[in-house]
C-alpha positions as CSV (number, residue, x, y, z in Angstrom):
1,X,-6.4,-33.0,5.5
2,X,-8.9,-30.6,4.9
3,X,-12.0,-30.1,7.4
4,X,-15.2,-31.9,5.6
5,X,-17.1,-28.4,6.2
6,X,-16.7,-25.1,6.5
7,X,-15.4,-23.4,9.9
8,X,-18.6,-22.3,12.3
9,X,-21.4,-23.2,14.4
10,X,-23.7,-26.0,13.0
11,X,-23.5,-27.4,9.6
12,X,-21.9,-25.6,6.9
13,X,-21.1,-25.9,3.3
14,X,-19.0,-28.5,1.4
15,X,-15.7,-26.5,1.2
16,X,-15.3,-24.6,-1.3
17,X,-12.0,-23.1,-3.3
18,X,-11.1,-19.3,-2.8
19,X,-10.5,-16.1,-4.7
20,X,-8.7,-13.0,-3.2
21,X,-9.3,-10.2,-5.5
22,X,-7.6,-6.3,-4.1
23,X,-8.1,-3.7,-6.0
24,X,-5.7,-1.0,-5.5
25,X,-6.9,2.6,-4.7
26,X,-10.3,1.9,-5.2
27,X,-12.8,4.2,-3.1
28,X,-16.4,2.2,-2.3
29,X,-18.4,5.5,-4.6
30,X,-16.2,4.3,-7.3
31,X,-18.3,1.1,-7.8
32,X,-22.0,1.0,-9.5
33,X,-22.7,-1.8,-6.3
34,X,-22.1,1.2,-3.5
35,X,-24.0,3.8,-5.4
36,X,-21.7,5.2,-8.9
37,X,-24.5,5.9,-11.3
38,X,-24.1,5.7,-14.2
39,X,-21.9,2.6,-13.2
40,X,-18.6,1.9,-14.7
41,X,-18.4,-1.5,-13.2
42,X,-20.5,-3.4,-14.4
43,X,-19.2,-7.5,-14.1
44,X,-17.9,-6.2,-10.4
45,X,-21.3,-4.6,-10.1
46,X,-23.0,-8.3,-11.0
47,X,-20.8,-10.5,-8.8
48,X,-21.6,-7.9,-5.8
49,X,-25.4,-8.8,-7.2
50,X,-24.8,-12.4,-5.9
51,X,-22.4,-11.4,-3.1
52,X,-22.8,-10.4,0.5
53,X,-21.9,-6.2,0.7
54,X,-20.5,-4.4,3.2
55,X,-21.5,-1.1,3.4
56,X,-19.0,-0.2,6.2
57,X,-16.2,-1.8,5.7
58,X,-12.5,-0.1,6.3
59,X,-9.0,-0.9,5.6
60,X,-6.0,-0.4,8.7
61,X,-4.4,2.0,7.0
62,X,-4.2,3.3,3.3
63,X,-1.2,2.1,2.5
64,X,-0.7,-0.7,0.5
65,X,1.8,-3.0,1.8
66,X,0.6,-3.0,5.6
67,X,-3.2,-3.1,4.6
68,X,-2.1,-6.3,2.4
69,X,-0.2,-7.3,5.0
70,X,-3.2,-7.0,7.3
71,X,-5.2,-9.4,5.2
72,X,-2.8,-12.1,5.0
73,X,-2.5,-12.4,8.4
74,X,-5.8,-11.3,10.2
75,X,-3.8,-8.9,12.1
76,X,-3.6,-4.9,12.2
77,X,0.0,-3.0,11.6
78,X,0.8,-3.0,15.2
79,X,0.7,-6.4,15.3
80,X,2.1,-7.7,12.2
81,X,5.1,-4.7,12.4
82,X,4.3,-3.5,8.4
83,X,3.7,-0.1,8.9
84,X,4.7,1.7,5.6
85,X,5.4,1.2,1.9
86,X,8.9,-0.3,1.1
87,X,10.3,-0.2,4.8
88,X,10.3,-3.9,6.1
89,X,9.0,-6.8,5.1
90,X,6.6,-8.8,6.6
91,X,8.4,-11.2,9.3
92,X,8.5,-15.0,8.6
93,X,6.9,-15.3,12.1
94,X,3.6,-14.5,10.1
95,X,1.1,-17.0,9.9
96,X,-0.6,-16.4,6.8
97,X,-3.6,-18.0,5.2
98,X,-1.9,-19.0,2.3
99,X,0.9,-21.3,4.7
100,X,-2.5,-22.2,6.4
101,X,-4.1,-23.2,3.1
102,X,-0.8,-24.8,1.6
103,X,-0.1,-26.8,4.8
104,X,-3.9,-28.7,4.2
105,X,-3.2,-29.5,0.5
106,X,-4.5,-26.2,-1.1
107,X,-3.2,-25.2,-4.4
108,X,-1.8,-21.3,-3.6
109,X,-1.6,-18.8,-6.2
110,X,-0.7,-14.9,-6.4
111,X,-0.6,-12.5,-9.4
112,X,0.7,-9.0,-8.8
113,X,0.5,-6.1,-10.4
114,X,3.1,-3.7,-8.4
115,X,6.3,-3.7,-7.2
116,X,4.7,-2.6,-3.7
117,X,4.0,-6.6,-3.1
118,X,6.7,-7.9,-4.4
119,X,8.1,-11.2,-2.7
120,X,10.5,-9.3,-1.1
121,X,8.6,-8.0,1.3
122,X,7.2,-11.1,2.6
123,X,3.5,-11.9,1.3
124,X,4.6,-14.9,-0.7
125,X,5.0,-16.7,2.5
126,X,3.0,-19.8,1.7
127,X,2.0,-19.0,-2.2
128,X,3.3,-21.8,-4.4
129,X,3.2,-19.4,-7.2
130,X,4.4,-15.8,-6.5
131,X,3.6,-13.5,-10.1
132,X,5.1,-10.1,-9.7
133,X,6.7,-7.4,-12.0
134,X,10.3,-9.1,-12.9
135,X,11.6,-5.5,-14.2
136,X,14.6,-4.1,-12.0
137,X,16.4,-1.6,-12.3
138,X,16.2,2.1,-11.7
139,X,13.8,3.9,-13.8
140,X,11.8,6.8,-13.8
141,X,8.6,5.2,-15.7
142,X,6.4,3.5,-13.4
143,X,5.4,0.5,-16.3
144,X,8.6,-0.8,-15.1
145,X,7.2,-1.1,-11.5
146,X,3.4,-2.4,-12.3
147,X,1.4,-3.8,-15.3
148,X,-1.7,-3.4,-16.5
149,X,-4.6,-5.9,-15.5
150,X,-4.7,-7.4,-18.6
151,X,-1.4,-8.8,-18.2
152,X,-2.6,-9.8,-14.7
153,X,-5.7,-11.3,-15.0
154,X,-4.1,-13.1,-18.1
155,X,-1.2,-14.7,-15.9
156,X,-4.2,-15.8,-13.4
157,X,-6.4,-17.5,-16.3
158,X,-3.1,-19.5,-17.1
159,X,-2.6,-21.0,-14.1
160,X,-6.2,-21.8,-13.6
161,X,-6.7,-23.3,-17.0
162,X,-3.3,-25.5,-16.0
163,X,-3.7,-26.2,-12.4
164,X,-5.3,-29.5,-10.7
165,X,-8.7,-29.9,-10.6
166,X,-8.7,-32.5,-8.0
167,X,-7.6,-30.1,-5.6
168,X,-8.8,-26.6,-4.3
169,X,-7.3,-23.6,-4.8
170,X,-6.4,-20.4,-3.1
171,X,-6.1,-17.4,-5.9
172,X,-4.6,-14.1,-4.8
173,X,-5.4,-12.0,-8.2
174,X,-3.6,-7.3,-7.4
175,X,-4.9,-4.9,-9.5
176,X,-3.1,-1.5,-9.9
177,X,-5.0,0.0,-12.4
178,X,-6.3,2.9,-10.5
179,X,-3.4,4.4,-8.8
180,X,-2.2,7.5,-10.3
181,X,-0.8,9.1,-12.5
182,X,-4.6,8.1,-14.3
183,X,-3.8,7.3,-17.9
184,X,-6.9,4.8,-18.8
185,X,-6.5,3.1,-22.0
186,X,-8.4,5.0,-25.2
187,X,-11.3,2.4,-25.1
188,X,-12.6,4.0,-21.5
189,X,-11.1,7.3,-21.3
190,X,-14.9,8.5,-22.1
191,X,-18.8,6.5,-21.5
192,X,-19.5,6.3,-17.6
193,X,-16.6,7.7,-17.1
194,X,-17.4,11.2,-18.1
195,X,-13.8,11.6,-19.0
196,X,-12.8,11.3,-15.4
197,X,-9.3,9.5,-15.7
198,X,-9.7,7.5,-12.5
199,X,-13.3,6.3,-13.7
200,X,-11.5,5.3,-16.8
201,X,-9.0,3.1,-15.2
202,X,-11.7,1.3,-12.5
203,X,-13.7,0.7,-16.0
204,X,-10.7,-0.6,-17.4
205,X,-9.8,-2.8,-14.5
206,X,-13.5,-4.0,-14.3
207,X,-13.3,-5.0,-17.7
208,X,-10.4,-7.6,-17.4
209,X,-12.1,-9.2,-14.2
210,X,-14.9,-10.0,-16.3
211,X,-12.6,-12.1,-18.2
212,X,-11.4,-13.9,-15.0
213,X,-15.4,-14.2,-13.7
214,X,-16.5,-15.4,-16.6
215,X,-14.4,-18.0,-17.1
216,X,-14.6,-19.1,-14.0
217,X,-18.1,-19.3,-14.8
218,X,-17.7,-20.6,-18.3
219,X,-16.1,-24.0,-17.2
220,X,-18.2,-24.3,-13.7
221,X,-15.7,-23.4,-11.3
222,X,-17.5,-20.3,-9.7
223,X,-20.2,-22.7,-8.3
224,X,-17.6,-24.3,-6.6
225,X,-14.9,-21.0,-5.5
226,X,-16.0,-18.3,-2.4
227,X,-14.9,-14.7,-4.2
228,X,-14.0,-11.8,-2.2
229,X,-13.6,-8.5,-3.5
230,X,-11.8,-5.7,-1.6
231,X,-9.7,-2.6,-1.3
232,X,-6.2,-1.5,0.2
233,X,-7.9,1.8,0.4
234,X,-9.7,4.6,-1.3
235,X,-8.5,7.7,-3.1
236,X,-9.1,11.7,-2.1
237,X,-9.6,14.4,-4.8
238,X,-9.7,17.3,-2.5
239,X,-12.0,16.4,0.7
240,X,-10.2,17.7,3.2
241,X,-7.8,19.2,1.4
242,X,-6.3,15.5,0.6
243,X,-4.8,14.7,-2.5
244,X,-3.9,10.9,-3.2
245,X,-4.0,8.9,-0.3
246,X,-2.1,7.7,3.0
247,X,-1.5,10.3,4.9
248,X,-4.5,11.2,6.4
249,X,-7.6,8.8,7.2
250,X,-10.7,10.4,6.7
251,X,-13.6,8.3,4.8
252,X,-12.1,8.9,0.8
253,X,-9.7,6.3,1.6
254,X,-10.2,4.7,4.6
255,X,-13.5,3.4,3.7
256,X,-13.1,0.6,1.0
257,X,-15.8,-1.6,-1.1
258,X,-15.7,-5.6,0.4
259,X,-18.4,-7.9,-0.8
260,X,-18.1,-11.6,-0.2
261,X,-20.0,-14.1,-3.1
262,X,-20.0,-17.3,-1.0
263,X,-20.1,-20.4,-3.7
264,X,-23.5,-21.5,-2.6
265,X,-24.7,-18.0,-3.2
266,X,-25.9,-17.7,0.7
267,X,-27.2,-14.1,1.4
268,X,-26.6,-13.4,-2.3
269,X,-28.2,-9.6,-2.8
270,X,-27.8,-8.7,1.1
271,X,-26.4,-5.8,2.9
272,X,-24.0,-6.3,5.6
273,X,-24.3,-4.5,8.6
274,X,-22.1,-3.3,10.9
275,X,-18.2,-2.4,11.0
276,X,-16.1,-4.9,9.1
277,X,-11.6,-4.5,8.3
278,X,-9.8,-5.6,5.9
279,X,-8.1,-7.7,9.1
280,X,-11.3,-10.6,8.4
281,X,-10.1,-11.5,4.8
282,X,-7.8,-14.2,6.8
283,X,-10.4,-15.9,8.6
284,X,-13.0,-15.1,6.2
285,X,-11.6,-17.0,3.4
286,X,-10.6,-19.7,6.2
287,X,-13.6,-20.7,6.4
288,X,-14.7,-21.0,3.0
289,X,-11.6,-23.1,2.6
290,X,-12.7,-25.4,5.5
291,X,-9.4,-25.1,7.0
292,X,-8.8,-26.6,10.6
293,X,-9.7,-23.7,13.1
294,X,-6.4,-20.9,13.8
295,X,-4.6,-22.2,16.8
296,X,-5.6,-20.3,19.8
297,X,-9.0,-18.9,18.8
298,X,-9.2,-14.7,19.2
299,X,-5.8,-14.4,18.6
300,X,-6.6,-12.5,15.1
301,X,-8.1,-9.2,15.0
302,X,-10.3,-9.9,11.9
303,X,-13.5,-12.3,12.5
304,X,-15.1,-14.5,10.0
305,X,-17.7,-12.8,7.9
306,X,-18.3,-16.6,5.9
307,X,-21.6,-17.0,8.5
308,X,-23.1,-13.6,9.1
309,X,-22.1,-10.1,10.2
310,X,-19.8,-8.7,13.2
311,X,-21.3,-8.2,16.3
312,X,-23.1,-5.1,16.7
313,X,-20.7,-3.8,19.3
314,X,-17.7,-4.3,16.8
315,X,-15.1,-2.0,16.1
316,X,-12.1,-1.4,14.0
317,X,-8.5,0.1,14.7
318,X,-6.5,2.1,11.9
319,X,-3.9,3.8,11.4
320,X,-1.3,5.8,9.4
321,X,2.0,6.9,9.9
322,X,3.1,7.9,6.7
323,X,2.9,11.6,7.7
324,X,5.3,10.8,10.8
325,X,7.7,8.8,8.3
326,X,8.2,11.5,5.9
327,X,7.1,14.3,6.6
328,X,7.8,14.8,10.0
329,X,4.1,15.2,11.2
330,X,2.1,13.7,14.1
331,X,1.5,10.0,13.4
332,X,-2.1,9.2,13.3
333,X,-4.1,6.2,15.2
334,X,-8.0,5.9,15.3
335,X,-11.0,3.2,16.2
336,X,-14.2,3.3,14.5
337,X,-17.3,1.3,15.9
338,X,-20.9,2.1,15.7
339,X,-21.1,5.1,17.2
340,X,-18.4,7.1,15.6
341,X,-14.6,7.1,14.6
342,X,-11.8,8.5,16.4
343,X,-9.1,10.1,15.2
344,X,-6.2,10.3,17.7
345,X,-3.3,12.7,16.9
346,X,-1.7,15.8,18.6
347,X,-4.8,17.5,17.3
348,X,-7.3,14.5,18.0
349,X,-11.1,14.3,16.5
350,X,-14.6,12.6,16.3
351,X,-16.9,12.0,14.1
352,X,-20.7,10.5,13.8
353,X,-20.5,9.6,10.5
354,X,-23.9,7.7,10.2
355,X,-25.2,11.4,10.0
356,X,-22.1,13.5,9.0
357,X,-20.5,11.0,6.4
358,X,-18.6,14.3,5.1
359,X,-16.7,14.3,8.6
360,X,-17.4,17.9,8.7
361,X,-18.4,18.5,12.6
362,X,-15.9,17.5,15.0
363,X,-17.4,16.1,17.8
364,X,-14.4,16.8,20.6
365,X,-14.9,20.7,19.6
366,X,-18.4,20.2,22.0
367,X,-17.3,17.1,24.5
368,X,-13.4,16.7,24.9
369,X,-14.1,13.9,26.9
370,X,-15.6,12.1,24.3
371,X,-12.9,10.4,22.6
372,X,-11.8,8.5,26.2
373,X,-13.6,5.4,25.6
374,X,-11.6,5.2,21.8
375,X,-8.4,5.6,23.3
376,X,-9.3,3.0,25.6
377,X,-10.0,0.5,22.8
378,X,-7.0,1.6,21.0
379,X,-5.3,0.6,23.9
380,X,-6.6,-2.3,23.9
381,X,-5.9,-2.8,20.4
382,X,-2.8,-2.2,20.2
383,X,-1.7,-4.1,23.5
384,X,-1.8,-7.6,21.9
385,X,1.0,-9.8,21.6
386,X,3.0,-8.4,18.1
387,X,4.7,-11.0,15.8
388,X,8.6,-10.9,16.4
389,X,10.2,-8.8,13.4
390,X,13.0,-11.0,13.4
391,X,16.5,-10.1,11.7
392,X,17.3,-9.3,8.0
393,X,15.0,-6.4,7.5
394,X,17.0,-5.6,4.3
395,X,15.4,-5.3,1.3
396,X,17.0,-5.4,-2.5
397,X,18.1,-1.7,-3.3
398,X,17.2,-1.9,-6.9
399,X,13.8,-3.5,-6.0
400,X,13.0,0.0,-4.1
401,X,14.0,1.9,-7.0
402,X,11.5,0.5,-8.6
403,X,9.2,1.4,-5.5
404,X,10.1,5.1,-5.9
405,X,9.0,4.6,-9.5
406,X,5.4,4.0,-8.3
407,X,5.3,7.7,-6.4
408,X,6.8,6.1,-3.0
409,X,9.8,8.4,-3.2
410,X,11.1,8.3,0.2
411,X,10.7,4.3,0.5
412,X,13.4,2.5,2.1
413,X,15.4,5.4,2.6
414,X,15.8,5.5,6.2
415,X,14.9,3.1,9.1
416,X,11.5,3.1,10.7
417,X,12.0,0.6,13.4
418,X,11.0,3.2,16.4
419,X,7.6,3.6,16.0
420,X,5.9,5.8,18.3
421,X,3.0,4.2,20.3
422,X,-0.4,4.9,18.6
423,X,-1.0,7.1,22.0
424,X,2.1,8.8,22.3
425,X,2.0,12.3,23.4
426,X,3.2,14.4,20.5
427,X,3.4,18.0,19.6
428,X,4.0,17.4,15.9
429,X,1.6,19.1,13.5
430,X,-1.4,17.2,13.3
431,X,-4.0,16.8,10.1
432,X,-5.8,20.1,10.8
433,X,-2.6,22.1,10.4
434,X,-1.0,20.3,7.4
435,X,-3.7,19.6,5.1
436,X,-3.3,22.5,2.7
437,X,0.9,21.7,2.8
438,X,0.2,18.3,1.7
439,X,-2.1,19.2,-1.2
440,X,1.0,21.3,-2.5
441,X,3.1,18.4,-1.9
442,X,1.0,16.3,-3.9
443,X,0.9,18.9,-6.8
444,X,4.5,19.3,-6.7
445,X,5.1,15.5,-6.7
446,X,2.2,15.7,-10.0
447,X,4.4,18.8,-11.4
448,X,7.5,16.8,-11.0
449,X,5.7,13.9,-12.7
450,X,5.0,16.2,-15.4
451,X,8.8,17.1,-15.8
452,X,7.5,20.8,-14.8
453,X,10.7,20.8,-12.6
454,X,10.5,24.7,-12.0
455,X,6.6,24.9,-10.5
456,X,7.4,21.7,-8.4
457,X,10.6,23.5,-7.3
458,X,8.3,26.3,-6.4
459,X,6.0,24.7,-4.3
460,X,8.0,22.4,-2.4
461,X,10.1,25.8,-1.8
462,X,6.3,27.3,-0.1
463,X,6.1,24.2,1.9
464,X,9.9,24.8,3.6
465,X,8.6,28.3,4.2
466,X,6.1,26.5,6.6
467,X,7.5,23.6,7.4
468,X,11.5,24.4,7.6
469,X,11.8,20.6,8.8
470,X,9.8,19.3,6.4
471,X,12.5,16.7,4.6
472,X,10.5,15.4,2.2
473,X,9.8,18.9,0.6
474,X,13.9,19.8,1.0
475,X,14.5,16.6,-0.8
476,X,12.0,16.8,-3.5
477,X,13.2,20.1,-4.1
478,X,17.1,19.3,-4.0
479,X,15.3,16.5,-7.3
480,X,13.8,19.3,-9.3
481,X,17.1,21.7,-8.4
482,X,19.1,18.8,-10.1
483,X,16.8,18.3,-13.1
484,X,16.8,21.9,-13.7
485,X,20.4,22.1,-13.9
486,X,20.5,24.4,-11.0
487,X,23.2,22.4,-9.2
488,X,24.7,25.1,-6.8
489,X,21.3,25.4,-5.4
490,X,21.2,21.6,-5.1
491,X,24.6,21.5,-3.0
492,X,23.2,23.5,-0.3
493,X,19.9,21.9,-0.1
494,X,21.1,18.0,0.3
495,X,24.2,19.4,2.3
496,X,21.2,20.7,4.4
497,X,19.7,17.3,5.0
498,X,22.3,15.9,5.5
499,X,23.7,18.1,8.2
500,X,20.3,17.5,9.7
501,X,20.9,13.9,10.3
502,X,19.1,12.5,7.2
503,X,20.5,9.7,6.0
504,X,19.7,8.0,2.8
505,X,20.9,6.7,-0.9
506,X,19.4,9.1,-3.1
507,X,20.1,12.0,-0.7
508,X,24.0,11.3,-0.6
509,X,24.1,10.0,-4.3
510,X,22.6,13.8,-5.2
511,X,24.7,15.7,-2.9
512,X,27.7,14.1,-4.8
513,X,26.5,14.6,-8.4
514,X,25.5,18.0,-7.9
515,X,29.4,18.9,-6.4
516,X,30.9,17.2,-9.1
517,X,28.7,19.1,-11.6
518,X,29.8,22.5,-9.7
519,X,33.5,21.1,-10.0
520,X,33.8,20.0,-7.1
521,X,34.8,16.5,-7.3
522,X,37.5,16.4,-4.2
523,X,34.5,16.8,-2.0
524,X,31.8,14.4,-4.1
525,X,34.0,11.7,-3.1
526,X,32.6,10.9,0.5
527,X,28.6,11.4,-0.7
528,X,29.0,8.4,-3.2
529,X,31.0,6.9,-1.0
530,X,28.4,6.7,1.6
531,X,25.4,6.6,-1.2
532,X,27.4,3.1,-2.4
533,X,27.4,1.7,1.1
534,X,23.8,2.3,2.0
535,X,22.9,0.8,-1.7
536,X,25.8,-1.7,-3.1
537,X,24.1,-3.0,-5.7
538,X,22.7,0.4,-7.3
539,X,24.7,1.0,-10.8
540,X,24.6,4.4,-10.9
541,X,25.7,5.2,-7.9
542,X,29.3,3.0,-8.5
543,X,29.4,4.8,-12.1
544,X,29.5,8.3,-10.5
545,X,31.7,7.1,-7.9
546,X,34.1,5.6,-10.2
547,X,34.6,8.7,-12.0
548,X,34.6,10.8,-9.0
549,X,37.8,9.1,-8.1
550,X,39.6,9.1,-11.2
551,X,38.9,12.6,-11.4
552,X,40.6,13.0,-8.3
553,X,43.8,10.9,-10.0
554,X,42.7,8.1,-6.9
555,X,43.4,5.0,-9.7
556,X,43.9,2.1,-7.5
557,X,40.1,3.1,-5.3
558,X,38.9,3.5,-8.8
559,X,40.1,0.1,-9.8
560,X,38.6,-1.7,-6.3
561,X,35.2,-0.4,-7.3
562,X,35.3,-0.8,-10.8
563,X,35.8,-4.9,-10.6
564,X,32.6,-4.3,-8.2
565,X,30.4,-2.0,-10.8
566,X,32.1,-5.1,-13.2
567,X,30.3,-8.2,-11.4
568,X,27.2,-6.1,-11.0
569,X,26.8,-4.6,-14.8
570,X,29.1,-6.8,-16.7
571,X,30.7,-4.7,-20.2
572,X,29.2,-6.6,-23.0
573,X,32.2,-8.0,-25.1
């Protein structure tokens, strides 16, 4: 049964029922409630009015999947083993609030607007109803990976209007809206927005949660639901040379908005102070459930923020390792608390940014023995006890083609099980000598995006001129090689990765295109080959490879695969 009160010392509220609202790439400045004037948000902008808001509040990482992750479970990557986009799911050995609210007769919900979350990767554990994209298949337009929040918000308002009022609920509502490529419907491409595209689509997205708040409010149930609002992460147009997001973690998008509208309006119009994750949306919402106290108390990294703020003293561990993944750079671990935020890398830094919120005066360039006592607390951190992976890390091929869709173009394609230790010792390039490479890998990918295949080519070309082991760029130009038709080229750049012990779908299914296209079809047969194993079910891949051999006169092989490209894409009749 469900505790008669809320979770905490004393009395508490009558519980209450709980919306999760994430909003995907939105930075805190992007919000009328932390400052945008004019504001382009305004129904977020009048819950936050009767909400709790933090002012420093910070995701683990900004990535999507393992900062979601991070709020299921109250945990932080280390812990819960999610570490980048399209890698490995989250294990079942996860506790989640949603099996915690499930388990005491809460009705769960989840509506999701990317491929990024889909079930597959593990954060419908304990959701009754799990709403994600259905598209599959591989594509090169991202609609097919994430919807709109209209279709969203409108999935969420039908199961509302349908569920059972005699029981509480637990609402998980993903909104994608302002993750690029920015393409804001007509309606807010200008106003408030100024004709900035990303403006335009955090208007739009506001707009179609004021349909969800005010029907809530319409038929009473907000005085009886706790709403939090939060972030994955932020965005960067240029500070420090960052464009996008995950690779670095500097404030732009490690700093997220999080307000918290408890149902009986307590602290409505107040500030929060002090250092709050994304890690207390678990035991936040908890509470304002009522549910039965997590089984060994302290064993989550997030606290309750239902009854007040943090401790004064608390900090907050992040992360990223999406630099490390694909491009070969040093991975990055930090801890922020009052004081400052710590940066740890091969080329570590601090900042005080109460008074240098632009991060612009490194700290460790005046006391190198300042950063001690954050690598101590990282330490700490990340010494807990991690959840066990467990087995069957696999996840659907065609689902990460729809992944790569989204921008994630190296997702799933090789393992990532050996982590390095947040405190490794590395001599791999750190954030001070990569920035301006990464801002012309982001332009390329935009160029490429653009179907500007030669200027993409060009610039990831510049990068390899830097960065000769830089695999992402020698893949991303091997793409625009083969889209330009320039397919000798292409031969020698995924022969290249290859060689250097890269191993992936895409990269094996190019290699073996691009030698067929040069007439060389003896020698495409071993890439598709191996592009087939590492992704059965992709249908492309056994088309090429199918042709490849009866090219080669190899009927019978041709035949075996055939029955299989057969059962996976039958021939209509």
């Amino acid at each position: 049964m469900l505790a008669g009160a809320c979770g905490g010392g004393g009395e508490g509220p009558a519980r209450s029922s709980a919306l999760l609202v994430t909003l995907d790439t939105t930075r805190a400045d992007a919000l009328g409630c932390y400052g945008r004037s004019p504001s382009v948000t305004p129904h977020l902008d009048r819950l936050a009015s009767e909400s709790v808001v933090f002012d420093r509040a910070y995701t683990v990482t900004p990535i999507t999947l393992p900062a979601h992750s991070s709020m299921m479970t109250g945990l932080t990557p280390p812990r819960h083993s999610v570490r980048e986009n399209g890698v490995s799911p989250l294990p079942q050995s996860a506790r989640t609030l949603a099996e915690r609210a499930r388990d005491e007769g809460v009705a769960t919900a989840a509506f999701i607007a990317a491929a990024v979350l889909d079930a597959d990767f593990g954060l419908d554990q304990g959701f009754d109803h799990y709403d994600a994209p259905a598209q599959r298949g591989m594509t090169s337009d991202a609609h097919f990976s994430a919807r709109e929040a209209q279709e969203v918000v409108g999935g969420a308002l039908a199961w509302l209007a349908a569920r059972d009022r005699e029981r509480p609920f637990f609402l998980w509502v993903h909104l994608f809206d302002p993750h690029a490529p920015y393409a804001p419907p007509p309606a807010f491409a200008g106003g408030a927005a100024s004709g900035d595209p990303y403006l335009g689509e955090v208007a739009s997205m506001d707009a179609e949660l004021g349909r969800l708040f005010d029907a809530l409010r319409a038929d009473g149930s907000l005085a009886e639901t706790t709403v939090l609002v939060v972030a994955d992460h932020g965005e960067a147009f240029g500070e420090h040379d960052e464009l996008s997001h995950a690779t670095y973690c500097y404030e732009p998008t490690l700093r997220v908005p999080l307000f918290l509208r408890r149902a009986d309006l307590a602290r409505a119009g107040e500030r929060g102070a002090g250092v709050v994750s994304v890690t207390d949306v678990h035991p936040t919402l908890a509470d304002a459930l009522g549910l039965a106290p997590h089984t060994t108390p302290g064993d989550l990294d997030g606290v309750s923020l239902f009854h007040g703020d943090p401790p004064p003293d608390r900090g907050a561990y992040f992360e990223s390792y999406n630099g490390f993944y694909y491009y070969g750079w040093s991975p990055l671990a930090g801890w922020l608390d009052a004081g400052g935020k710590y940066i740890h890398s091969s080329t570590p830094q601090l900042f005080d940014v109460a008074a240098d919120p632009q991060e612009a005066r490194d700290l460790l360039v005046e006391d190198r023995g300042a950063g001690a006592p954050y690598r101590a607390a990282i330490a700490r951190a990340v010494g807990l006890p991690a959840l066990d992976p467990g087995a069957g890390k696999g996840v659907d091929d065609e689902l990460l083609a729809r992944i790569r869709a989204l921008g994630y173009v190296g997702a799933g394609e090789e393992e990532g099980d050996e982590w390095p230790h947040p405190l490794a010792e590395s001599e791999l390039p750190g954030p001070q000598q990569t920035a301006l490479l990464h801002r012309k890998l982001m332009t390329g990918a935009a160029r490429m995006n653009a179907g500007d295949w030669s200027e993409a080519a060009g610039l990831f070309a510049e990068v390899l001129a830097d960065d000769d082991a830089n695999s992402y760029a020698r893949n991303m130009l091997g793409s625009c090689l083969i889209q330009a038709r320039r397919y000798a080229e292409a031969v020698e750049v995924f022969s290249r990765l290859i060689r250097d012990g890269r191993r992936g779908a895409s990269m094996h299914y190019n290699l073996g295109i691009s030698l067929m296209e040069v007439g060389r079809t003896a020698e495409a047969v071993a890439p598709l080959r191996e592009a087939h194993e590492l992704a059965p079910t992709r249908v492309p891949i056994l088309r090429y490879l199918v042709d490849c051999l009866e090219r080669n006169g190899r009927a019978d092989e041709a035949a075996e695969y055939r029955a299989r490209l057969e059962r996976l894409a039958p021939t209509p009749r």
